[in-house]
N, C-alpha and C positions, 0 to 999 in steps of 0.2 A: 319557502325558498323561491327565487326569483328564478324565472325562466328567460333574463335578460342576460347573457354576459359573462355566465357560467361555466367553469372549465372543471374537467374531469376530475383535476387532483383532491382527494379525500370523498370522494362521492363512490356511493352502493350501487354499481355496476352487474349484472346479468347478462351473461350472454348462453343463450339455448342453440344447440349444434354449435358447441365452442372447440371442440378439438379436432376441426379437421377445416381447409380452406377457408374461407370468409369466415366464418365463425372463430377462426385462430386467429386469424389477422387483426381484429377485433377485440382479442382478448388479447395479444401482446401490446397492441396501440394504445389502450386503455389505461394498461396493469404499465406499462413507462410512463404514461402522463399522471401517475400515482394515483389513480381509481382506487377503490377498496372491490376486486373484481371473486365473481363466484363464476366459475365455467361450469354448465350444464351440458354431458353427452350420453349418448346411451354406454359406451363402452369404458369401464375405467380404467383401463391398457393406457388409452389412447388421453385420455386425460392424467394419468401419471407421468405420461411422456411429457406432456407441456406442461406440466407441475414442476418436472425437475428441469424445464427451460424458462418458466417464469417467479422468479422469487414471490414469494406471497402470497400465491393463487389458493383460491379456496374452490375445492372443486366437489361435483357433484351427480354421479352415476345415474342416471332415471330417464327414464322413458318420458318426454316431455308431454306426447301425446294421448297418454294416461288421465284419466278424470281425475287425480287427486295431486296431480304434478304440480299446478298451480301452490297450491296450498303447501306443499312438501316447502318449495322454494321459498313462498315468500316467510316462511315462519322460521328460515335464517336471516332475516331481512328485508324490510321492501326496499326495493329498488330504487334509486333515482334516474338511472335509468336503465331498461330492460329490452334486449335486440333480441326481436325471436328470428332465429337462424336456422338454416339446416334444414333438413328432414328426408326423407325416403327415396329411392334413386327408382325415377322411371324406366319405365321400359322404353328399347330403344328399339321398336317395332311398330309397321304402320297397323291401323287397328284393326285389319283383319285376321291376322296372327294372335289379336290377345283376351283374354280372358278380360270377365270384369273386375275379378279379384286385383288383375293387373293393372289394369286403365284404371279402378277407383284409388291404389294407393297411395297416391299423394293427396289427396281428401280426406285421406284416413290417416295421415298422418301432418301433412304439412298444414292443409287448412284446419284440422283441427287443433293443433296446436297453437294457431295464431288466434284463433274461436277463445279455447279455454282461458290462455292466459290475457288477452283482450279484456274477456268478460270480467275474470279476478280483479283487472287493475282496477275497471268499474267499480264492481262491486263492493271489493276493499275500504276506501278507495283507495289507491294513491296518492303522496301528499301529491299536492299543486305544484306546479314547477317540474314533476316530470315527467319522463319521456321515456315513449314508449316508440322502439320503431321495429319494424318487417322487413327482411329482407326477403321481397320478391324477385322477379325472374322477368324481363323483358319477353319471353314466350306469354307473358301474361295477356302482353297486347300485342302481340305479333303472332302469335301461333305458335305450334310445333307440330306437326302433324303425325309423327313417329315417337310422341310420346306418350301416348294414353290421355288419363285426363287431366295430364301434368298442369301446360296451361291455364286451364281452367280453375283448378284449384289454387294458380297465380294469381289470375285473377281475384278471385275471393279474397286472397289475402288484402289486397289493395281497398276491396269495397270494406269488407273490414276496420280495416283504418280509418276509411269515411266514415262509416256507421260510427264508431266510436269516440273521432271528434266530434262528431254533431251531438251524440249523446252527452260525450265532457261537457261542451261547451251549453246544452241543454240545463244539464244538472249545480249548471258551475264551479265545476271540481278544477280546471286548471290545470289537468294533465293533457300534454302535446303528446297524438298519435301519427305516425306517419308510417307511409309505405316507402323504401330506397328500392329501385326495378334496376339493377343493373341493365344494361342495354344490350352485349353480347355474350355470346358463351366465351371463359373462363377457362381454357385449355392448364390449368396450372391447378386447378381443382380437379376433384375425381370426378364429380359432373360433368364438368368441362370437359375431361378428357373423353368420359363414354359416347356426349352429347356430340364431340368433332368426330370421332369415330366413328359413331354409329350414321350420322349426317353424311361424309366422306362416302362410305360403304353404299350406301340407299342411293346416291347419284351417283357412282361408279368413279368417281376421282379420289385422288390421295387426302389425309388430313391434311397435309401441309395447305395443300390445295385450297379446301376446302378456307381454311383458316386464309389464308390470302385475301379472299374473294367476299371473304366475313369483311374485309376492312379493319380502320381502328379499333381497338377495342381498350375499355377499361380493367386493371387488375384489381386482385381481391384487394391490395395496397390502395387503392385507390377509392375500392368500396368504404376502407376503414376509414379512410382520410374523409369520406363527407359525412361517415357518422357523426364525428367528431364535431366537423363542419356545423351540421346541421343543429346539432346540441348544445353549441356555443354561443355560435352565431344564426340565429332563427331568421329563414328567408322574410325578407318585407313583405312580400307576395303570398295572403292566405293560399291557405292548400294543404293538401294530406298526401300528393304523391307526385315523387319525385324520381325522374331517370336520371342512371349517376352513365355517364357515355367519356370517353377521349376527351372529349370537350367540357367535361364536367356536369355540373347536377343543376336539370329545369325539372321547374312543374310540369306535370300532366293537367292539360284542359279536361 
């Protein structure tokens, strides 16, 4: 399969954290441009719900950050392409208030989920031609100071996607890895929402406020739209990570 030029319609689509924010958005933008789409969430409430809002959908209840999730998923399919989305909602406390159980949970959940299934696609392989991408968090490279070791395990996900093309591209397997960093919080997601609230609250002004002073910002609409982007139309400009902002989607030097 040609990683030139290629549009979603009749392609084996994955999306992990698919029934809630960006991960929905994702999965309905897909499952219209006639993807053959599997949503993966932990809750099957919540993936029933956008079951009976998207015809077709094949959906799939599992803890992604489970050692054997890889494997569950791809032995419905491997993917053509696969969005690891979603994962564990930080604390919204500076760190002296929190425990390590606290601070480390999205390492235990977000960076390892992008770790395990990373490694699968390797390992597998997947065919050539495709595409694997991460949706990180612009706290990745900017910080968050109130939220554990949220950031940091942003990060990762991003060197991840490095480490992984280079290994592709080592091995000559032909699978495109990329990291998409949104640039600001998401007030239309539940992250978004706790992330302007709890931010708001810590410097003593309103959300509203708060969101003001944030500036432009990009919607999860708009995440969806450079997946698609990106998966289509492959930037000229090598690279594995990429900030999707108001302005649209650059490389990270």
């Amino acid at each position: 399969m040609s990683s030139e030029n290629w549009t979603l319609k009749g392609k084996r689509v994955v999306v992990l954290g698919a029934s809630r924010g960006v991960g929905r958005e994702i999965v309905q933008r897909a499952s219209a441009d006639g993807a053959q789409v599997l949503a993966v969430a932990r809750q099957e409430g919540d993936l029933d719900a956008l079951a009976r809002n998207t015809p077709g959908l094949e959906t799939l209840a599992l803890d992604a950050a489970t050692e054997g999730a890889p494997e569950m998923v791809f032995r419905k399919g491997r993917p053509d392409l696969l969005v690891i989305c979603g994962g564990a909602k930080p604390p919204v406390r500076p760190m002296p208030e929190l425990t390590w159980a606290e601070f480390s949970v999205n390492w235990e959940v977000d960076a390892k989920m992008a770790f395990l299934f990373c490694r699968e696609a390797l390992q597998v392989p997947l065919a050539a031609g495709s595409v694997v991408v991460i949706i990180s968090s612009g706290a990745g490279i900017g910080g968050s100071p109130i939220s554990g070791g949220y950031a940091g395990a942003k990060r990762m996900q991003m060197f991840i996607a490095k480490y992984c093309q280079a290994e592709s591209d080592r091995r000559e397997l032909g699978i495109r890895f990329m990291a998409l960093v949104p640039s600001r919080i998401m007030p239309e997601t539940d992250l978004g929402r706790a992330a302007a609230n709890g931010y708001a609250q810590y410097l003593g002004i309103t959300t509203d406020k708060f969101l003001e002073n944030m500036g432009p910002r990009q919607s999860p609409a708009n995440v969806a739209q450079a997946v698609v982007d990106f998966v289509s139309r492959p930037p000229m400009e090598p690279g594995s990570i990429f900030t999707i902002s108001a302005d649209g989607m650059e490389k990270v030097s």
